[in-house]
C-alpha positions in Angstrom: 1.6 20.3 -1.6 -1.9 19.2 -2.9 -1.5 18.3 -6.9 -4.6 16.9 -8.5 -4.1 15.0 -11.6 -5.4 15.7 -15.0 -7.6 12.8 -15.5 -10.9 14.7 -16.8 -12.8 12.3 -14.4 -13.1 13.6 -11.1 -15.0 11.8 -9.1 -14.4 13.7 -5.3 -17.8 15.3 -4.5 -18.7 17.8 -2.0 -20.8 15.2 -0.3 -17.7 13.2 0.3 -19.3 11.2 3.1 -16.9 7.6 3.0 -13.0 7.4 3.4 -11.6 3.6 3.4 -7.7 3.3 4.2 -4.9 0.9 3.5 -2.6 0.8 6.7 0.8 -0.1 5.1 2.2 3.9 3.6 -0.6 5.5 4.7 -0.6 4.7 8.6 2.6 2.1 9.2 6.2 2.4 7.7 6.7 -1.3 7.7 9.7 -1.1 5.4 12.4 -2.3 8.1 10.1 -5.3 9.0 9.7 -6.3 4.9 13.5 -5.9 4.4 14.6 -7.8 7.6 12.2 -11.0 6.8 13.2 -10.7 3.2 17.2 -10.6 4.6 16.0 -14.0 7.0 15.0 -15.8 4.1 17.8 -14.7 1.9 20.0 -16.0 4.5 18.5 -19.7 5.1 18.9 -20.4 1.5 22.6 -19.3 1.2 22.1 -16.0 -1.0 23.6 -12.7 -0.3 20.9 -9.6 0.8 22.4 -6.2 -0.2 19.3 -4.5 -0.1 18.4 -1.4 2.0 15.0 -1.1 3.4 14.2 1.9 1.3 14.8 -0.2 -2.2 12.7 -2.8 -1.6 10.0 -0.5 0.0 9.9 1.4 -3.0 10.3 -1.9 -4.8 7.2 -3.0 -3.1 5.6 -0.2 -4.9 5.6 -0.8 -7.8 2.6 -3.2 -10.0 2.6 -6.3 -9.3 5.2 -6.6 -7.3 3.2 -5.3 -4.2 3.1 -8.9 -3.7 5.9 -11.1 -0.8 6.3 -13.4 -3.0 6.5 -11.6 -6.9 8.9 -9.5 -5.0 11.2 -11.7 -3.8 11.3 -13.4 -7.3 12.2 -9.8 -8.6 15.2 -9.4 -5.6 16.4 -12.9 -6.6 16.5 -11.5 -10.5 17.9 -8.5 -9.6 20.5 -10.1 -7.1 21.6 -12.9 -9.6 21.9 -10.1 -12.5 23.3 -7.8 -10.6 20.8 -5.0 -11.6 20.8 -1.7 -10.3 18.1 -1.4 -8.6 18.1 2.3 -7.6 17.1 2.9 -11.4 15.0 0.2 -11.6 12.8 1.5 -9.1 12.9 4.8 -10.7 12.2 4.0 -13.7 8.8 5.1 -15.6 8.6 1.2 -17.2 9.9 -0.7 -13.8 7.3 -3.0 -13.8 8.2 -4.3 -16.9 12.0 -4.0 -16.6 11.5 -6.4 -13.5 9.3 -8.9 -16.0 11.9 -9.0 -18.5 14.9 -9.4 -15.8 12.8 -12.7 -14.2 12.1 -13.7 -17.8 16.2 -13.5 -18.5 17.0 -15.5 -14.7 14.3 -18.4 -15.6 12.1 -19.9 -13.0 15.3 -22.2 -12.1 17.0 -19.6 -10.3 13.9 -18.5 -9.1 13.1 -22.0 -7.3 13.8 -20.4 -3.7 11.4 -18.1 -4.1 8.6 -20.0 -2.1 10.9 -20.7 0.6 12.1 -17.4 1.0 8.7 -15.9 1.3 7.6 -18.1 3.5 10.0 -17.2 6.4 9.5 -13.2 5.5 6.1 -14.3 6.2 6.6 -16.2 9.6 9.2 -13.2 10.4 6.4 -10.2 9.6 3.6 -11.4 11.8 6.4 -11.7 14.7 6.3 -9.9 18.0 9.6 -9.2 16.9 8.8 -7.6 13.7 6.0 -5.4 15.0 8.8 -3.6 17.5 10.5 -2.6 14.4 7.3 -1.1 12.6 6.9 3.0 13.0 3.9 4.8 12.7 3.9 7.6 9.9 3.7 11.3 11.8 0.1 12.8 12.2 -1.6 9.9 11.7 -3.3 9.9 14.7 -4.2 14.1 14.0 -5.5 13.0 10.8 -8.2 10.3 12.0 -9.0 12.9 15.0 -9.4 15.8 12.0 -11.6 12.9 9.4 -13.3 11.8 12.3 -14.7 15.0 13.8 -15.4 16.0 10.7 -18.2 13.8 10.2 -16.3 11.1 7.4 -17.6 7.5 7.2 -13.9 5.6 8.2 -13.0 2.0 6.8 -10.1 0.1 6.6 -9.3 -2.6 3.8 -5.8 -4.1 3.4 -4.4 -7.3 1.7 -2.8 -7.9 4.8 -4.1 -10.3 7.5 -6.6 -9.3 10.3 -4.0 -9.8 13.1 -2.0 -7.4 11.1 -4.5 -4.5 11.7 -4.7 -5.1 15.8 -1.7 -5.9 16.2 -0.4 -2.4 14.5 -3.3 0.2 14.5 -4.8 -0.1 18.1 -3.2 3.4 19.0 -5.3 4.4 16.3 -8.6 3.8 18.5 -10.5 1.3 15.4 -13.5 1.7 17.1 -13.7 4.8 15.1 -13.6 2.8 12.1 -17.0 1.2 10.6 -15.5 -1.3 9.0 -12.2 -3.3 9.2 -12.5 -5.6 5.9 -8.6 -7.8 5.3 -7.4 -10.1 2.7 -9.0 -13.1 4.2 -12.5 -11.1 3.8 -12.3 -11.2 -0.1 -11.3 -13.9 -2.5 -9.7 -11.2 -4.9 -7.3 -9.0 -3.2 -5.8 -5.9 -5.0 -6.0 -4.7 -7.2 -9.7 -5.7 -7.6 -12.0 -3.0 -5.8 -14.0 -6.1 -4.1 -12.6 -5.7 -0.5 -13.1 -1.6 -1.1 -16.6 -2.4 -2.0 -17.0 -4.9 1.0 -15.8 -2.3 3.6 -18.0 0.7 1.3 -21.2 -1.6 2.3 -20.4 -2.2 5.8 -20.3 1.3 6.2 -23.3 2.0 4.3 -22.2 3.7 1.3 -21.7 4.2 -2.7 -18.5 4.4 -4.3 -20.1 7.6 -5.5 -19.8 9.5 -2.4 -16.4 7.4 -1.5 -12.5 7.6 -1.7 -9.9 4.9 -1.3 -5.9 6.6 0.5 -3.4 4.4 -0.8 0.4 4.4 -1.4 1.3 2.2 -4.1 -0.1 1.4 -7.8 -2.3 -0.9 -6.9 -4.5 1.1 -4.7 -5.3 3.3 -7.3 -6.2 0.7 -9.9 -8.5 -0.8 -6.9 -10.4 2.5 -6.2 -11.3 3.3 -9.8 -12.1 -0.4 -10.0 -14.5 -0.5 -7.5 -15.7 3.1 -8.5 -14.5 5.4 -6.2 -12.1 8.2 -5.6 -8.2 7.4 -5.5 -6.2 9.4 -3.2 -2.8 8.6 -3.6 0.3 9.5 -0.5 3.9 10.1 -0.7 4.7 8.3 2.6 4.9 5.0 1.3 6.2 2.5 -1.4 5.2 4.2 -4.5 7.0 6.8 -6.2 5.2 9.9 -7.4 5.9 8.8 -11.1 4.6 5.8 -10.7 1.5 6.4 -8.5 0.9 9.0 -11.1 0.8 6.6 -14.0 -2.3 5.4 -12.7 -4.2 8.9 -12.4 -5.5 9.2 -9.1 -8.0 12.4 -8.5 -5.8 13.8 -5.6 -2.2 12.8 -4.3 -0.7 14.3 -1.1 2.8 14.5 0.7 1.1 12.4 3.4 -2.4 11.4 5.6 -2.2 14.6 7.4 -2.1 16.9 4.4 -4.8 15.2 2.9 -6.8 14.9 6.0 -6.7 19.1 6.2 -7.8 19.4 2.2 -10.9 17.0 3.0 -11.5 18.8 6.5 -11.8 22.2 3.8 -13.9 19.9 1.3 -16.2 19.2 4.2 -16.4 22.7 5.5 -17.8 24.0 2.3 -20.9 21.5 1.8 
């Protein structure tokens, strides 16, 4: 179902002409992938994983810890406490129940952190890893419906170039005016500078413009760079916290929001 939040500052137009996408929630589930390079690490420095690829999805999700490395320093804090992390992650103040968790740990115990990351790291740009990577349902239907439609498409992501290829080429991204990564900006999110970088490769204002993402961050990244937030179900943020940042529209999914904008564009 379509809910638009009560921010009193709508910024969706009728001359919507520019949508920019992140991949990870909106077009890839990449949460088996995260967990097993997080469970690799874990493993070569001698510490237990008990996580399930859901919890540190939705883990993911959540502030700054849509970051590899701040969130393995929050599994290592909540491994070492023994938090529950099932109502961490549900929490409305998880962010900073996770701060004051690493705070009580001390950087100490938080010394593997670097190593850890860095073989989740090797492990997610894998062959290996992209076999266990699933594409969200309607994807595809939703670029065909944006697309014909007569949207501006653009993709921006923290995540590395070779991460887009290697995972969205079913997607056909020649359809896509821009394909702007973390290695294209030298602040990632939640600064709106890559959403602004792909906006002018496309040839648009943040006016006329939206940003889909799935976590926190996205949202504080589209209002930062002055456009639209459309916020999705299908990935690591929870609807209270996605939410707490007030995007203008948030959908179960791509494909729901894909047929509200196809309605949008109908009535111009």
């Amino acid at each position: 179902m379509t809910q638009r939040t009560q921010t009193g500052r709508d910024k969706l137009r009728l001359g919507l002409k520019a949508i920019v996408f992140d991949i990870g929630g909106v077009f890839r589930d990449s949460s088996e992938a995260i967990t097993e390079g997080y469970r690799r690490g874990f493993a070569k420095n001698g510490i237990t994983f008990s996580f399930t690829s859901k919890q540190v999805w939705k883990l993911r999700g959540i502030g700054k810890y849509n970051n590899s490395l701040e969130a393995c320093r929050a599994l290592l804090a909540i491994h070492y406490l023994d938090a529950d992390i099932d109502q961490i992650i549900q929490a409305a103040n998880a962010e900073a129940e996770i701060d004051r968790l690493i705070s009580e740990l001390g950087e100490e115990k938080l010394k593997s952190a670097g190593a850890i990351t860095e073989a989740y790291t090797r492990f997610f740009y894998s062959d290996q890893a992209k076999e266990m990577i699933r594409v969200i349902p309607n994807s595809k239907e939703a670029i065909d419906i944006l697309s014909d439609n007569g949207y501006k498409l653009g993709i921006f992501t923290n995540s590395g170039i070779a991460s887009i290829k290697r995972d969205l080429g079913w997607l056909g991204l020649e359809r896509f005016g821009a394909l702007v990564s973390g290695e294209d900006v030298k602040h990632k999110k939640p600064s709106g500078e890559g959403i602004l970088k792909t906006l002018e490769k496309l040839g648009e204002v943040p006016e006329m413009s939206a940003y889909v993402g799935d976590a926190p961050t996205d949202i504080i990244a589209a209002h930062d760079a002055g456009c639209a937030a459309i916020a999705v179900l299908s990935g690591m943020g929870s609807r209270a916290n996605l939410e707490a940042e007030h995007p203008e529209l948030i959908f179960e999914d791509l494909y729901e929001a894909s047929k509200f904008l196809r309605k949008r564009q109908a009535t111009k």
